[in-house]
Biopython code that builds the backbone (N, CA, C, O; Angstrom):
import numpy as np
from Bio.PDB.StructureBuilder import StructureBuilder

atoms = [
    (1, "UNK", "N", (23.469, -30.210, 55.823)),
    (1, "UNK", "CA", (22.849, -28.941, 55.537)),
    (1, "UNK", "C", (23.251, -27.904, 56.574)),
    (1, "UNK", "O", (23.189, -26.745, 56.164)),
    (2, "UNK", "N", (23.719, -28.103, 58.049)),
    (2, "UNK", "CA", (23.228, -27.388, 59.177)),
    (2, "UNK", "C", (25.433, -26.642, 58.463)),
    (2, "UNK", "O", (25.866, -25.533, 58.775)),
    (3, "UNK", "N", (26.046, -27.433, 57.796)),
    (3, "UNK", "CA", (27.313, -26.496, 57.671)),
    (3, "UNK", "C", (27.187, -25.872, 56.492)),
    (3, "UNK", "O", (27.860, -24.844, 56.413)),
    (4, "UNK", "N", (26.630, -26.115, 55.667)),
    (4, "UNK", "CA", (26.315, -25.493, 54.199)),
    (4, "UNK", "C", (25.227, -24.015, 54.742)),
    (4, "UNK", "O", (25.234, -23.028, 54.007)),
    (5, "UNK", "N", (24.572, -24.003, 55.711)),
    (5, "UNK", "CA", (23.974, -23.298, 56.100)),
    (5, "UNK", "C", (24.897, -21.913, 57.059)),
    (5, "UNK", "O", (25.000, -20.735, 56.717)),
    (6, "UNK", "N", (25.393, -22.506, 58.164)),
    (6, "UNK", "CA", (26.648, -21.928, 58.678)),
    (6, "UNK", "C", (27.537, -21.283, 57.728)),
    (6, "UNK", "O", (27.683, -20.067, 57.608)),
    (7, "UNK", "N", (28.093, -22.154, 57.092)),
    (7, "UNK", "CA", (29.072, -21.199, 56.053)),
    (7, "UNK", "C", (28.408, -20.677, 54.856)),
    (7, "UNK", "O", (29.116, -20.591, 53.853)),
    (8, "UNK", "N", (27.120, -20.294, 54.764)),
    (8, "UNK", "CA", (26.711, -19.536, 53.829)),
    (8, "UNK", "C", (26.915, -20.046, 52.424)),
    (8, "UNK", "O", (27.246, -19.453, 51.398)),
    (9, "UNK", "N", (26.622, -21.322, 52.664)),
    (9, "UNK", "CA", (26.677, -22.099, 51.264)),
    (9, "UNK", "C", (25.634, -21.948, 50.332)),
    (9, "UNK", "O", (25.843, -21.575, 49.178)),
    (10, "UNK", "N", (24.154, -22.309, 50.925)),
    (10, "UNK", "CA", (22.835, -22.571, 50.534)),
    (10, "UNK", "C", (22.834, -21.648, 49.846)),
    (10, "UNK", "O", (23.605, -20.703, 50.012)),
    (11, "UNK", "N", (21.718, -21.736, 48.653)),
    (11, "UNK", "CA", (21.649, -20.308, 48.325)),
    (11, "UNK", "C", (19.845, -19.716, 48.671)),
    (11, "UNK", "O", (18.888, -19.702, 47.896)),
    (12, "UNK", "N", (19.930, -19.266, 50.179)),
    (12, "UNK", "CA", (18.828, -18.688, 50.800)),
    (12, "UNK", "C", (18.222, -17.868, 50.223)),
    (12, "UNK", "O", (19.011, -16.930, 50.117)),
    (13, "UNK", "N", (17.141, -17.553, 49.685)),
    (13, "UNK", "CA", (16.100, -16.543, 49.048)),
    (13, "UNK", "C", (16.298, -15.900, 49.553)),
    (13, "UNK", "O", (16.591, -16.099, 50.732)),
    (14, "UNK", "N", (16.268, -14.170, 48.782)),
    (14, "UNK", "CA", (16.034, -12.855, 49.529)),
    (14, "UNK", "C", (14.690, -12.296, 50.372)),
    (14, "UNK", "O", (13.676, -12.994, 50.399)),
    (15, "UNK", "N", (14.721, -11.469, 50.809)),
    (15, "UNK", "CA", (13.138, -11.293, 51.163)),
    (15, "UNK", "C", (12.495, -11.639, 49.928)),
    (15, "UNK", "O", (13.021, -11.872, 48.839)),
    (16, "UNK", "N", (11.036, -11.641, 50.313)),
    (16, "UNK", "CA", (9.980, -12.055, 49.158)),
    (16, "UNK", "C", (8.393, -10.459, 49.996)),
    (16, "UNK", "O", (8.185, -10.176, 51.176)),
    (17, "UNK", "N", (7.819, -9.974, 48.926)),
    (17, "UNK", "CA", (6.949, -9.446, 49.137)),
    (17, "UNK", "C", (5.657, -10.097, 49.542)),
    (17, "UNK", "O", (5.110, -10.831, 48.719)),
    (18, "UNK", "N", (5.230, -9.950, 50.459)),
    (18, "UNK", "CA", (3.897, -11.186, 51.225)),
    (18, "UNK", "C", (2.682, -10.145, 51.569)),
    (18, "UNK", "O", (2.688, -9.720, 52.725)),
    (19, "UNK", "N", (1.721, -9.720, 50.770)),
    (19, "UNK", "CA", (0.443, -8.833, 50.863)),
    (19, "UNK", "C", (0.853, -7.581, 51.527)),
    (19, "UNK", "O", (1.832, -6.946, 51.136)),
    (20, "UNK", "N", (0.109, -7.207, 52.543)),
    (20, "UNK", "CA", (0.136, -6.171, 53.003)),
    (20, "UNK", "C", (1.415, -5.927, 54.175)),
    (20, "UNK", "O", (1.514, -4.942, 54.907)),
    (21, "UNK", "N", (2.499, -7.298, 54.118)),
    (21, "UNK", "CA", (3.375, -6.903, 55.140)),
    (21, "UNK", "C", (4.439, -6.669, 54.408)),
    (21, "UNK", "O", (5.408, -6.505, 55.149)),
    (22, "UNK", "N", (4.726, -6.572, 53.214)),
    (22, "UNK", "CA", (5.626, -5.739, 52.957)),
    (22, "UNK", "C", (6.793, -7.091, 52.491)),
    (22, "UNK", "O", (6.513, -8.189, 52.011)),
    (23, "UNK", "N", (7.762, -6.680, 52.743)),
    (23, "UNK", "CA", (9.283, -7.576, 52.212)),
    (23, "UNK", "C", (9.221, -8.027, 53.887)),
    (23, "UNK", "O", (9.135, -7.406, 54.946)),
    (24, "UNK", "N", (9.329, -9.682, 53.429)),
    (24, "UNK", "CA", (9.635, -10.687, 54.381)),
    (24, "UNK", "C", (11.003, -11.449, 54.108)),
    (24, "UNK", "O", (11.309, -11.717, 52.947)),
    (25, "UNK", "N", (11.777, -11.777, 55.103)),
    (25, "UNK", "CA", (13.088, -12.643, 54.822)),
    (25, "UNK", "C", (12.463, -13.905, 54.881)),
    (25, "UNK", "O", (11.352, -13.978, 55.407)),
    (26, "UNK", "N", (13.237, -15.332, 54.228)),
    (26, "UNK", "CA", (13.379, -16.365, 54.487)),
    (26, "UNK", "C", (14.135, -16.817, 55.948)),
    (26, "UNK", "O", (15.241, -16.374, 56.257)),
    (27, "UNK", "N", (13.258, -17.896, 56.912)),
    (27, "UNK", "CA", (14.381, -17.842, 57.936)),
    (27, "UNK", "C", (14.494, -19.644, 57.760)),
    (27, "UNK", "O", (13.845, -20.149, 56.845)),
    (28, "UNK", "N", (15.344, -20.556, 58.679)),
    (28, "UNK", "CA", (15.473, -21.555, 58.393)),
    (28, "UNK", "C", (14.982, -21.804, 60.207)),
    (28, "UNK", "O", (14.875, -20.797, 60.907)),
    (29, "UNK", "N", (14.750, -23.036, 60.744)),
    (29, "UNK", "CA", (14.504, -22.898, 61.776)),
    (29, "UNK", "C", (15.468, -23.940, 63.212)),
    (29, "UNK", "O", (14.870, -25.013, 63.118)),
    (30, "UNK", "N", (15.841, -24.010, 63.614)),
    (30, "UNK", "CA", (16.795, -24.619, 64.305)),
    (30, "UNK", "C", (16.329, -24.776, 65.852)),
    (30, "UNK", "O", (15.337, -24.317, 66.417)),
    (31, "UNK", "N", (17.525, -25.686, 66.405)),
    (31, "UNK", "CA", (17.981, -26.041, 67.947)),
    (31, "UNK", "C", (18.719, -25.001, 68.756)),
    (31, "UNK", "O", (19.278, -24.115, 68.109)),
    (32, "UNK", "N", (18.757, -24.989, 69.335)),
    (32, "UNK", "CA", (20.376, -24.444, 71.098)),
    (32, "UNK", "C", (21.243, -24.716, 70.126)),
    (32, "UNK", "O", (21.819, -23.654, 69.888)),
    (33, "UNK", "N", (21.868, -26.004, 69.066)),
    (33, "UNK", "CA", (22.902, -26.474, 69.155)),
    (33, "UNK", "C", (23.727, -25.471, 67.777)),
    (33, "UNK", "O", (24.899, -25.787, 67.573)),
    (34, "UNK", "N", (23.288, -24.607, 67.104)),
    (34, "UNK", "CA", (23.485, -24.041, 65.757)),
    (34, "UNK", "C", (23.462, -22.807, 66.839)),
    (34, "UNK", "O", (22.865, -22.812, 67.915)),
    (35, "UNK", "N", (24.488, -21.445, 66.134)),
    (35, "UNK", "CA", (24.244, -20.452, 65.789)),
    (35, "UNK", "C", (23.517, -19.747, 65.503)),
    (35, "UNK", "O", (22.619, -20.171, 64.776)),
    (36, "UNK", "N", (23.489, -18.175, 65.938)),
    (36, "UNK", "CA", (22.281, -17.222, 65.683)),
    (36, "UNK", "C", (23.378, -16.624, 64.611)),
    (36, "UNK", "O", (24.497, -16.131, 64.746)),
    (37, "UNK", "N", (22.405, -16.940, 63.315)),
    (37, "UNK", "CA", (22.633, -16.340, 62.339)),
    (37, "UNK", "C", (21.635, -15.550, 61.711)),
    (37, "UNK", "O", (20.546, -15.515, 62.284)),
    (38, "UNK", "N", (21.796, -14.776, 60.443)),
    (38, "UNK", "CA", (21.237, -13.933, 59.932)),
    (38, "UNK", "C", (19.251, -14.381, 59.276)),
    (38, "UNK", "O", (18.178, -13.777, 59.285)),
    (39, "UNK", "N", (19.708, -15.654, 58.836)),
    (39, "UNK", "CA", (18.184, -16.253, 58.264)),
    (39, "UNK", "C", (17.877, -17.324, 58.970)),
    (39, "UNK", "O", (17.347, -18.214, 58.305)),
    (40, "UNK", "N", (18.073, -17.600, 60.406)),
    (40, "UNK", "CA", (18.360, -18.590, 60.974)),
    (40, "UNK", "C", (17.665, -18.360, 62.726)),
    (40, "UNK", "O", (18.243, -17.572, 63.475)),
    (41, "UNK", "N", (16.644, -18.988, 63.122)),
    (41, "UNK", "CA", (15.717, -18.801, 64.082)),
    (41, "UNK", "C", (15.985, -20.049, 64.817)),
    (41, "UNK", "O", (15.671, -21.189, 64.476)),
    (42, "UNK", "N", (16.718, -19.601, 66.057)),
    (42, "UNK", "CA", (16.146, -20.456, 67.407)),
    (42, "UNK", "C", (16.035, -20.142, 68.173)),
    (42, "UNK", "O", (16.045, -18.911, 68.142)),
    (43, "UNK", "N", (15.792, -20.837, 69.820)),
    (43, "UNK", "CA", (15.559, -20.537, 70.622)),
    (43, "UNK", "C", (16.085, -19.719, 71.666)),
    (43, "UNK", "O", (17.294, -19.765, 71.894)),
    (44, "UNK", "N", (15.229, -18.870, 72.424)),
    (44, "UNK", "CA", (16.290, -17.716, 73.208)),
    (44, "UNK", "C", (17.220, -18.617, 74.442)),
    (44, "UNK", "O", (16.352, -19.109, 75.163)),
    (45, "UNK", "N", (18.038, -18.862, 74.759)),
    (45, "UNK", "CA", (19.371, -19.500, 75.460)),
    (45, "UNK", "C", (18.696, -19.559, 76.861)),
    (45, "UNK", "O", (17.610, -18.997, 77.003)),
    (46, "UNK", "N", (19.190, -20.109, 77.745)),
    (46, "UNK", "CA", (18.799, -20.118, 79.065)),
    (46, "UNK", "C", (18.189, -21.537, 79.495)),
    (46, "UNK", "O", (18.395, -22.004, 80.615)),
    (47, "UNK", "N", (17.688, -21.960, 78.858)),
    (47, "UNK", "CA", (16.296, -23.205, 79.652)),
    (47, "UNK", "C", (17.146, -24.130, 80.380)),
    (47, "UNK", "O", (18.041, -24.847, 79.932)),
    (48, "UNK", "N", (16.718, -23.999, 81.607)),
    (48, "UNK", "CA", (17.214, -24.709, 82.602)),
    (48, "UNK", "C", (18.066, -23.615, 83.666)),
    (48, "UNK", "O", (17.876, -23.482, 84.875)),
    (49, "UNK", "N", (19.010, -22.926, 82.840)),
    (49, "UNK", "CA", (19.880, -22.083, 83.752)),
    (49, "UNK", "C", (19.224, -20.619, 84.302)),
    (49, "UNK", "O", (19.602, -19.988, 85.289)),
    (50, "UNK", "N", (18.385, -20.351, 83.588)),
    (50, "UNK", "CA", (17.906, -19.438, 83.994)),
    (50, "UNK", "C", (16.103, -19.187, 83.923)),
    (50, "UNK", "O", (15.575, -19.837, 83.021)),
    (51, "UNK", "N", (15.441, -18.591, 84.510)),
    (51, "UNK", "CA", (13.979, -18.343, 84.540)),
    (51, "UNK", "C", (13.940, -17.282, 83.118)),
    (51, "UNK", "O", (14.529, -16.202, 83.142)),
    (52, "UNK", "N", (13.318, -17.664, 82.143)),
    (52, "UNK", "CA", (12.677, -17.152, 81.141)),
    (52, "UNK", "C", (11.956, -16.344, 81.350)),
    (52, "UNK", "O", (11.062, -16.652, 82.137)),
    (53, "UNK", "N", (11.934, -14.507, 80.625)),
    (53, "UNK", "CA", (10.954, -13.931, 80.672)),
    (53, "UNK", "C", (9.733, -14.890, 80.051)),
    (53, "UNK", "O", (10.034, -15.867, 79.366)),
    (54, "UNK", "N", (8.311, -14.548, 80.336)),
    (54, "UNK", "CA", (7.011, -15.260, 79.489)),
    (54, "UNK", "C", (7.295, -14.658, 78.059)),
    (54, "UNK", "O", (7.432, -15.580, 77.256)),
    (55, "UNK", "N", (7.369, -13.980, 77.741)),
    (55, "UNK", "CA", (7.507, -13.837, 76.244)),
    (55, "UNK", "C", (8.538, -14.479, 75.281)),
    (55, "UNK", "O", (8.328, -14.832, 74.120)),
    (56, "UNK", "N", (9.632, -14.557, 75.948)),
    (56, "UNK", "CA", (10.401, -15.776, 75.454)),
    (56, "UNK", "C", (10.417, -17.317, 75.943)),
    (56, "UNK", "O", (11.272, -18.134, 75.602)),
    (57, "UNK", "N", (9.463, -17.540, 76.692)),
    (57, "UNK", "CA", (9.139, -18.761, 77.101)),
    (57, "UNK", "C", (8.206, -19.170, 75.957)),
    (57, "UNK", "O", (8.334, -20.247, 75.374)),
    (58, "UNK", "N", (7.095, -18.110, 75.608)),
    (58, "UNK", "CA", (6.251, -18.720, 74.969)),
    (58, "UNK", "C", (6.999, -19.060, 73.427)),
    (58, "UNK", "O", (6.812, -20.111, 72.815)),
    (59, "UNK", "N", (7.914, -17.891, 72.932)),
    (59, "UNK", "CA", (8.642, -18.285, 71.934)),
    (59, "UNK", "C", (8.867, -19.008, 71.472)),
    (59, "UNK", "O", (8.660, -19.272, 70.288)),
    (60, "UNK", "N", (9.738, -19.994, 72.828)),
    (60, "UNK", "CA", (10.569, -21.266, 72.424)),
    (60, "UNK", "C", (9.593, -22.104, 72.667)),
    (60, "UNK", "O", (10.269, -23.104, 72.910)),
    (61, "UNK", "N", (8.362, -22.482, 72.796)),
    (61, "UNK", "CA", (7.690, -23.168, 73.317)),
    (61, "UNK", "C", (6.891, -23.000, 71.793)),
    (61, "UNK", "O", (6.458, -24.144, 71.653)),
    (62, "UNK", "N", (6.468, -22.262, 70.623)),
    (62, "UNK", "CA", (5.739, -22.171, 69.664)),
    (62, "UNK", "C", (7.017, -22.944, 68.737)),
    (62, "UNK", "O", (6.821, -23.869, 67.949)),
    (63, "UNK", "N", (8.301, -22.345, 69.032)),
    (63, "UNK", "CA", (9.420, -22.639, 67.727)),
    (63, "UNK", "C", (9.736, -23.735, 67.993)),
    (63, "UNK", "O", (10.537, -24.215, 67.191)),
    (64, "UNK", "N", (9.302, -24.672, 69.196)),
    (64, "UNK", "CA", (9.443, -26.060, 69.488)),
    (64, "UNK", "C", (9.136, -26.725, 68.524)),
    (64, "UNK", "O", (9.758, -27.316, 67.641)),
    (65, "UNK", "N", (7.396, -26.465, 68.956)),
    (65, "UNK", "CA", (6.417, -27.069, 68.211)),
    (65, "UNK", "C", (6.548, -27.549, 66.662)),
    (65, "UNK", "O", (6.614, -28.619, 66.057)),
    (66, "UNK", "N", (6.546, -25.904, 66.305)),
    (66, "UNK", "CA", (7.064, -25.738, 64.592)),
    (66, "UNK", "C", (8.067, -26.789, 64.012)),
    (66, "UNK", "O", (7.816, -27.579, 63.101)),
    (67, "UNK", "N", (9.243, -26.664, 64.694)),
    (67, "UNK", "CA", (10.374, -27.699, 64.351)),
    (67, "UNK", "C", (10.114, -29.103, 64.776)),
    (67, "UNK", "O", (10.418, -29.917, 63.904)),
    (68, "UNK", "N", (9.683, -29.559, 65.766)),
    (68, "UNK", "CA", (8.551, -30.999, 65.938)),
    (68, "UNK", "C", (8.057, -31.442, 64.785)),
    (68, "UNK", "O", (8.476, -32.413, 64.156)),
    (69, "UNK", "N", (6.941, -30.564, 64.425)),
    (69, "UNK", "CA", (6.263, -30.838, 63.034)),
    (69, "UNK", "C", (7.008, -30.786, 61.781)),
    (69, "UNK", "O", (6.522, -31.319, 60.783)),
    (70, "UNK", "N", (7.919, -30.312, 61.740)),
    (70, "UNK", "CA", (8.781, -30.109, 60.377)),
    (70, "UNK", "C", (9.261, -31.748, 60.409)),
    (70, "UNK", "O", (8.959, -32.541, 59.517)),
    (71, "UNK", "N", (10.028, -32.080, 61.551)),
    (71, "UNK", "CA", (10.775, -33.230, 61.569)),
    (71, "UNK", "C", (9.801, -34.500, 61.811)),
    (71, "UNK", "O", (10.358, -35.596, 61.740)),
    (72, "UNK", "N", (8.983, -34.493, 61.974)),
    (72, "UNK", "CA", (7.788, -35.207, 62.029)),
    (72, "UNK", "C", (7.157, -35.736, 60.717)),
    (72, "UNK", "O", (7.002, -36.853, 60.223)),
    (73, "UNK", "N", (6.851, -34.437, 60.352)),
    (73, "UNK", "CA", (6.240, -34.654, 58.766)),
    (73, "UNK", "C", (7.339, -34.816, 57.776)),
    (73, "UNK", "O", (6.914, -35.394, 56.776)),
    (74, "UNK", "N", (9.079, -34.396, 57.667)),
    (74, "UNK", "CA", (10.173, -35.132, 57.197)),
    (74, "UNK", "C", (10.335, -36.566, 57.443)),
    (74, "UNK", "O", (10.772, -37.262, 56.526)),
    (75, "UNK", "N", (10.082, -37.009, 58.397)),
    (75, "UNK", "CA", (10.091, -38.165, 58.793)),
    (75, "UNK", "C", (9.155, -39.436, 57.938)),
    (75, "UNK", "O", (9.497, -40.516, 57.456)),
    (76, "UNK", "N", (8.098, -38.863, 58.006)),
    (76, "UNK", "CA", (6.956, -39.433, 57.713)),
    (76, "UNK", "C", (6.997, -39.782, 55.747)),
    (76, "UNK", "O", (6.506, -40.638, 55.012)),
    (77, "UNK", "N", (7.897, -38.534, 55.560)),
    (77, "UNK", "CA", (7.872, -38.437, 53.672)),
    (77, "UNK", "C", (9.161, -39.422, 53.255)),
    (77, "UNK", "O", (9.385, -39.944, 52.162)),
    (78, "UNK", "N", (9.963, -39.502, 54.551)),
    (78, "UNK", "CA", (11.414, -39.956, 54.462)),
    (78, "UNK", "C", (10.922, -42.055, 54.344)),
    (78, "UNK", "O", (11.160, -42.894, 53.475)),
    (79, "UNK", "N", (10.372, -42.112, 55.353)),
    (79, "UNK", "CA", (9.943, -43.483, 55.461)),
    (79, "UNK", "C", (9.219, -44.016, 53.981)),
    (79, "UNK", "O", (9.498, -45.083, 53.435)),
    (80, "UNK", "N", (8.291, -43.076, 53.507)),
    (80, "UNK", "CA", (7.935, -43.514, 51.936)),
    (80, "UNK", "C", (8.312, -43.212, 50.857)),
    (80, "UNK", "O", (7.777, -43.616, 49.825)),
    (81, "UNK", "N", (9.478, -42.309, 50.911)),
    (81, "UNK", "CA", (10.045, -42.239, 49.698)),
    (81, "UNK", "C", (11.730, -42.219, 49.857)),
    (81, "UNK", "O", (12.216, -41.199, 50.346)),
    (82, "UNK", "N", (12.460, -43.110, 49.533)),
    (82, "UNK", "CA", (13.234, -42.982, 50.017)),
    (82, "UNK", "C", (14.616, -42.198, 49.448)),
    (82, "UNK", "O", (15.683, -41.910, 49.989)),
    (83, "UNK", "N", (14.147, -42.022, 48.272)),
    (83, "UNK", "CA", (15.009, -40.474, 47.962)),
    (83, "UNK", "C", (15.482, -39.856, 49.241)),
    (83, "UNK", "O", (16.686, -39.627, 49.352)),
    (84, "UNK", "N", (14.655, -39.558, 50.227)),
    (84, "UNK", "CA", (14.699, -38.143, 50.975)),
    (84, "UNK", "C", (15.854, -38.972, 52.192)),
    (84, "UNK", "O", (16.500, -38.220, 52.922)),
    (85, "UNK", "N", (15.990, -40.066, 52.297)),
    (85, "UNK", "CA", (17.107, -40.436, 53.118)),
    (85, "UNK", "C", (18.398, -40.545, 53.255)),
    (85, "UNK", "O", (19.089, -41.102, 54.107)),
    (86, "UNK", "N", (18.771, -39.635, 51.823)),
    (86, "UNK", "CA", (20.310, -38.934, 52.104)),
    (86, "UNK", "C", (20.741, -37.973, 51.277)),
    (86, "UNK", "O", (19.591, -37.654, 50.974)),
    (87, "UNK", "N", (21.311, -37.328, 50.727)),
    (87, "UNK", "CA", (21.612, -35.973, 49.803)),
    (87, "UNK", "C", (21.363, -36.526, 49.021)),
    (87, "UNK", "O", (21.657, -37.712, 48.874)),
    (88, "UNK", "N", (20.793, -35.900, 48.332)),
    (88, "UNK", "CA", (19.881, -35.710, 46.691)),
    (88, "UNK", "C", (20.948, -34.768, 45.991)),
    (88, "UNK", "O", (20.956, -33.539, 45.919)),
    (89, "UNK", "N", (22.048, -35.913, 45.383)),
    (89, "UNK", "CA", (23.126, -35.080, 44.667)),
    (89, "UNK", "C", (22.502, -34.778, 42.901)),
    (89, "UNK", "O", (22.586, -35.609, 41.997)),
    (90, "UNK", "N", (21.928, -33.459, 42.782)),
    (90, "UNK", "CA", (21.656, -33.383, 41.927)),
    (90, "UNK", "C", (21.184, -31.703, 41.566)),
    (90, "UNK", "O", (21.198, -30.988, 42.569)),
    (91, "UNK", "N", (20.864, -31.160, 40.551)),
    (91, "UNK", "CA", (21.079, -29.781, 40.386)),
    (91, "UNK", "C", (20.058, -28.984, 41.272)),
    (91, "UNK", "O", (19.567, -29.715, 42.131)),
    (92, "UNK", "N", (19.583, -27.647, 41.307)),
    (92, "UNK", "CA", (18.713, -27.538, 42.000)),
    (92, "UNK", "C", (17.943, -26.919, 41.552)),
    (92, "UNK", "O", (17.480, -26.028, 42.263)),
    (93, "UNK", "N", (17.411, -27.081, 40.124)),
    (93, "UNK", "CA", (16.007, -27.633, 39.763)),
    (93, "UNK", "C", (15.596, -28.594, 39.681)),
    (93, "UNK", "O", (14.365, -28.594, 39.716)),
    (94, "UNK", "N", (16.237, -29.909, 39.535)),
    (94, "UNK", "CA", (15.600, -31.187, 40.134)),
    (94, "UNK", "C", (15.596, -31.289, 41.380)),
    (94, "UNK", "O", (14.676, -31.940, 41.874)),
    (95, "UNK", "N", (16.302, -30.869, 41.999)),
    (95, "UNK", "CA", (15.970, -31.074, 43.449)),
    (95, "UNK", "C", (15.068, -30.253, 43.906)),
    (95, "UNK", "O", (14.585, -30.531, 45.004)),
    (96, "UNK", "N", (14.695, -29.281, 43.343)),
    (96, "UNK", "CA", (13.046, -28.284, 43.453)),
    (96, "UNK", "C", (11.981, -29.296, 42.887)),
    (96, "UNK", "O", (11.014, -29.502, 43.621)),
    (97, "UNK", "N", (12.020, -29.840, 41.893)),
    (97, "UNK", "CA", (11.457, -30.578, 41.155)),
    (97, "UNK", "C", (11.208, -32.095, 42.017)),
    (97, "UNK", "O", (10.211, -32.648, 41.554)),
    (98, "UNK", "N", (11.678, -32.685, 42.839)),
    (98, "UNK", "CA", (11.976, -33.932, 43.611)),
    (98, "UNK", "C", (10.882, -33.061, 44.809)),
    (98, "UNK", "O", (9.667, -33.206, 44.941)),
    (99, "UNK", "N", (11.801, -32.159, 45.562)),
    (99, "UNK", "CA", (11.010, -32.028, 46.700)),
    (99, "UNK", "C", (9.610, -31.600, 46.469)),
    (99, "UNK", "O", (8.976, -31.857, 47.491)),
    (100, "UNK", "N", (8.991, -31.157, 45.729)),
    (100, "UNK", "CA", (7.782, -30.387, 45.423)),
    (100, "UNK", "C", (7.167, -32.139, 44.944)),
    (100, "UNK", "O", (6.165, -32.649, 45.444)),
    (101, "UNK", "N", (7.981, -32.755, 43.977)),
    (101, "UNK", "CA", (6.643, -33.915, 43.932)),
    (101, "UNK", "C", (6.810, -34.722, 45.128)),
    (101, "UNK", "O", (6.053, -35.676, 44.946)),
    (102, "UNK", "N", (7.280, -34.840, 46.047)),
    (102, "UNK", "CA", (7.156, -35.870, 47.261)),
    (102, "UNK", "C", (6.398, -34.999, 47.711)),
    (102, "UNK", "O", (5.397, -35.656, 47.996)),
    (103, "UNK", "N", (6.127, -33.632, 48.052)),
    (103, "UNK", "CA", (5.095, -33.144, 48.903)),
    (103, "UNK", "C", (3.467, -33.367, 48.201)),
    (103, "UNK", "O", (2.437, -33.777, 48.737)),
    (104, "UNK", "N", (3.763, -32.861, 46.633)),
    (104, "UNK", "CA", (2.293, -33.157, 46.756)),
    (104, "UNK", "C", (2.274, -34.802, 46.400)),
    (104, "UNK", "O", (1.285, -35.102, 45.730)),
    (105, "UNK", "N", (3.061, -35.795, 46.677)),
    (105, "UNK", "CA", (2.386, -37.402, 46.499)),
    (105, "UNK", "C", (1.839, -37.386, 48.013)),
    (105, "UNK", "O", (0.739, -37.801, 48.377)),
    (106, "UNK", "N", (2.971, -36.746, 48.914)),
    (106, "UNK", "CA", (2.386, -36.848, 50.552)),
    (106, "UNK", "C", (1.464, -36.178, 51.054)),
    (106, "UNK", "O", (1.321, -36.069, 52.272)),
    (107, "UNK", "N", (0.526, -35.505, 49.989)),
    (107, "UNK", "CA", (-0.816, -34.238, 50.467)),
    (107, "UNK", "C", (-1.626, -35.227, 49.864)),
    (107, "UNK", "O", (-2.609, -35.507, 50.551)),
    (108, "UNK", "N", (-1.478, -36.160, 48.259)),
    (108, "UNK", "CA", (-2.194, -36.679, 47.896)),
    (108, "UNK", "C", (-2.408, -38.041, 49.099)),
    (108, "UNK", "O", (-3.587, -38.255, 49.381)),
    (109, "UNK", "N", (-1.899, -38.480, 49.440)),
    (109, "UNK", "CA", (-1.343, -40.061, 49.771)),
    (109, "UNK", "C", (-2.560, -39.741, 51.011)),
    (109, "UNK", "O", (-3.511, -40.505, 51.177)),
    (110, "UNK", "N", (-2.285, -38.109, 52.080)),
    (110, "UNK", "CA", (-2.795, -38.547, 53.294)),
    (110, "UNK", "C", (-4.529, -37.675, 52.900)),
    (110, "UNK", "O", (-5.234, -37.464, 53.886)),
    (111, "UNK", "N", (-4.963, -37.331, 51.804)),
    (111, "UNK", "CA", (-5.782, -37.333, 51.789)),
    (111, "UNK", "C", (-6.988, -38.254, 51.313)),
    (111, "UNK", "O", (-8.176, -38.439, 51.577)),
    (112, "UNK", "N", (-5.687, -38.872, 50.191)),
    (112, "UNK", "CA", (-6.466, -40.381, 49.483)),
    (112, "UNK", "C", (-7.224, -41.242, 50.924)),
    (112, "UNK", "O", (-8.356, -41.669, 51.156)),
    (113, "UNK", "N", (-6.135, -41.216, 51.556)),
    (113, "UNK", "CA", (-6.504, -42.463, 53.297)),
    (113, "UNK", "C", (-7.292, -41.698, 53.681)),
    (113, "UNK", "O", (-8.234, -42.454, 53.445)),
    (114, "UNK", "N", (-7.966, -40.476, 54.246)),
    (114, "UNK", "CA", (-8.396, -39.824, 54.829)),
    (114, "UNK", "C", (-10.919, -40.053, 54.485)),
    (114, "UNK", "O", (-12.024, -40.095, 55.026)),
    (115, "UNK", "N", (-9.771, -40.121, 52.583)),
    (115, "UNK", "CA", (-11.254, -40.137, 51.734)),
    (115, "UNK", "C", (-11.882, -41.793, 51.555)),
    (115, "UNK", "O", (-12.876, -42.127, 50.910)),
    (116, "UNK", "N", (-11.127, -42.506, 52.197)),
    (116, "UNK", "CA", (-11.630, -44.441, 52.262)),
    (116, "UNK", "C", (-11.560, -44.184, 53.488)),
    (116, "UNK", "O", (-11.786, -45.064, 54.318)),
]
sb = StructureBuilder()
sb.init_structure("model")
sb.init_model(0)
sb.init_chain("A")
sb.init_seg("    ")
for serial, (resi, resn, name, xyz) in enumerate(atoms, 1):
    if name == "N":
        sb.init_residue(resn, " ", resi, " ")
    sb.init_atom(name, np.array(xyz, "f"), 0.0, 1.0, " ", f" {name:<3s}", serial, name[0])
structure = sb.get_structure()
């Protein structure tokens, strides 16, 4: 994904209108190790080589987090279904269709455990 992304393969949503803020872009969220691209959010450069202003400390320290949990909770959907453990060669309405039902079996699954 991370070169289909780079070379502008994906086909990334345009902004989308979100209440009162108006037209929002889609961004994707990343490492140091990718490019600053156009829909594409990581961290401000430096850690280690240089002292971080606080405002970009706290940045990379929230966009950590975020991407933690993404790969966390991928992880977690990957181990029980195992579709999700390598390209899903297939059109992309089934593959809208695939990812949307593994999320809600994995909203159902951890609330079913939650309710015993």
């Amino acid at each position: 994904m991370g070169k289909s992304f780079i070379n502008n393969i994906l086909n990334v949503p345009t902004e989308k209108e979100i209440g009162q803020y108006g037209l929002i872009p889609f961004y994707a969220v990343a490492d140091e190790a990718f490019p600053l691209l156009k829909n594409l959010i990581r961290p401000f450069p430096g850690r280690g080589k240089r002292k971080l202003p606080l405002d970009e400390s706290i940045f990379n320290y929230r966009l950590s987090r975020s991407r933690r949990t993404i790969e966390n909770t991928f992880g977690i959907m990957a181990s029980k279904w195992r579709i999700l453990r390598r390209p899903i060669i297939a059109g992309e309405k089934t593959v809208n269709a695939i990812t949307k039902a593994v999320v809600v079996l994995h909203n159902f699954v951890k609330i079913s455990s939650i309710l015993q």
